[in-house]
N, C-alpha and C positions, 0 to 999 in steps of 0.2 A: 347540333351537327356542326362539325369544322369548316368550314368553306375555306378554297384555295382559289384567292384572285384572278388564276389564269385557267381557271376551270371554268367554261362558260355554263354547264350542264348543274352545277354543284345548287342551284338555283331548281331549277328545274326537280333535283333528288331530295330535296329537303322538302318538297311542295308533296311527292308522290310519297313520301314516308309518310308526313301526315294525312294523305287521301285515304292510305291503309289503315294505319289506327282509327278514323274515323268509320270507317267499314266495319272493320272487326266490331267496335264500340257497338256499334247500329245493328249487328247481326242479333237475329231471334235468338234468346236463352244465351245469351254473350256476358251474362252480367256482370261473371268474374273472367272474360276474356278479352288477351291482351296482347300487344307483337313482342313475343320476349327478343326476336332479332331477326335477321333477313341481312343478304349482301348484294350490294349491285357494284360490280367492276366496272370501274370506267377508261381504266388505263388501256390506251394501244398495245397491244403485242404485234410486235412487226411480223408480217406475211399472213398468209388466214392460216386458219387451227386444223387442222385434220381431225376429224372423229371417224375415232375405229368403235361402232358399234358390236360387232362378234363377242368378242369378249370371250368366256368358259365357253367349252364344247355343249353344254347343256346337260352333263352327266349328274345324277342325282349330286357326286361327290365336290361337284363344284360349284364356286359362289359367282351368282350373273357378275359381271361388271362390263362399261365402258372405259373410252380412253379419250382423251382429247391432247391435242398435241400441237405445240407451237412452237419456234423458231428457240425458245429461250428452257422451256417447263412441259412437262409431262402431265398430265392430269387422268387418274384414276375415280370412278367411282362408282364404288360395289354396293350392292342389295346385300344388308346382313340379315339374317334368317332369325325371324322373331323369337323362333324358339331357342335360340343360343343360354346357352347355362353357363359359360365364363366370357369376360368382356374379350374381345377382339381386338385384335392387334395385325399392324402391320410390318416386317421383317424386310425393311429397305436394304436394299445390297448394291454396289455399282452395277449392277449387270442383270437384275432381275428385285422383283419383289413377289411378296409370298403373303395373300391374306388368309390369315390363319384364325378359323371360327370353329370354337370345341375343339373337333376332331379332324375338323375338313381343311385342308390346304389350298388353295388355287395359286398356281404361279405364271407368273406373268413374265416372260422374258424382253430383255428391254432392249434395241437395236443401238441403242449409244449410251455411254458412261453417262452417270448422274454422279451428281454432286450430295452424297447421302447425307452432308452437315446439316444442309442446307436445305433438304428435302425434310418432309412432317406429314402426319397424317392426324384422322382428325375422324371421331366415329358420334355422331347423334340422331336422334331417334330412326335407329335401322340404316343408316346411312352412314358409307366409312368413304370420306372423300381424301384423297390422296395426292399432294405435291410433288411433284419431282425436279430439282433443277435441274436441266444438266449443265456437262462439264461443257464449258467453251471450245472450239475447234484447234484453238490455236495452243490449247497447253498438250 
């Protein structure tokens, strides 16, 4: 793990990274199990985050997701439907995105320009987690 001198916590994450694999190791029937990966943020984002829980209307046609929301990035994250038969994708747009599982579409309208370059999404086991920058105020 990389430590960054002015990080006082960077200490503290390398300790709890190996507390887990130690765990894991320990667990009953674990023999061939192991942390393939895990992320802890530690950077400020200036102001607190909003989470919009709501998400889909809850109609069979659409996929749960939340939202989280800071000063800088958008953050979506959908429940993909186990039984999906082609992979999942996300259709980032300035002005809305659109998670598209099989047949089913959810769209998400977005209240500020995002920055689509720069936005990514990202779909593992059942879980499609979604970046958004947005555009800064002043362009």
């Amino acid at each position: 793990m990389q430590t960054n001198p002015n990080n006082p916590y960077d200490e503290v994450f390398g300790n709890l990274s190996r507390i887990v694999e130690e765990i894991v190791r320990n667990m009953p029937e674990a023999e061939h199990a192991r942390v393939i990966g895990y992320t802890i943020v530690t950077r400020h984002v200036p102001g607190e985050p909003g989470i919009f829980v709501d998400g889909a209307d809850n109609s069979d046609d659409d996929i749960p997701y939340e939202v989280l929301e800071s000063d800088t990035h958008i953050f979506i994250t959908a429940a993909i439907p186990p039984d999906a038969e082609h992979a999942p994708y996300a259709d980032i747009q300035p002005q809305e995105v659109r998670i598209c599982v099989d047949d089913s579409t959810t769209t998400i309208d977005l209240e500020k320009p995002i920055d689509i370059i720069h936005s990514t999404y990202r779909v593992h086991r059942g879980v499609m987690d979604i970046t958004l920058r947005k555009v800064p105020d002043y362009l």
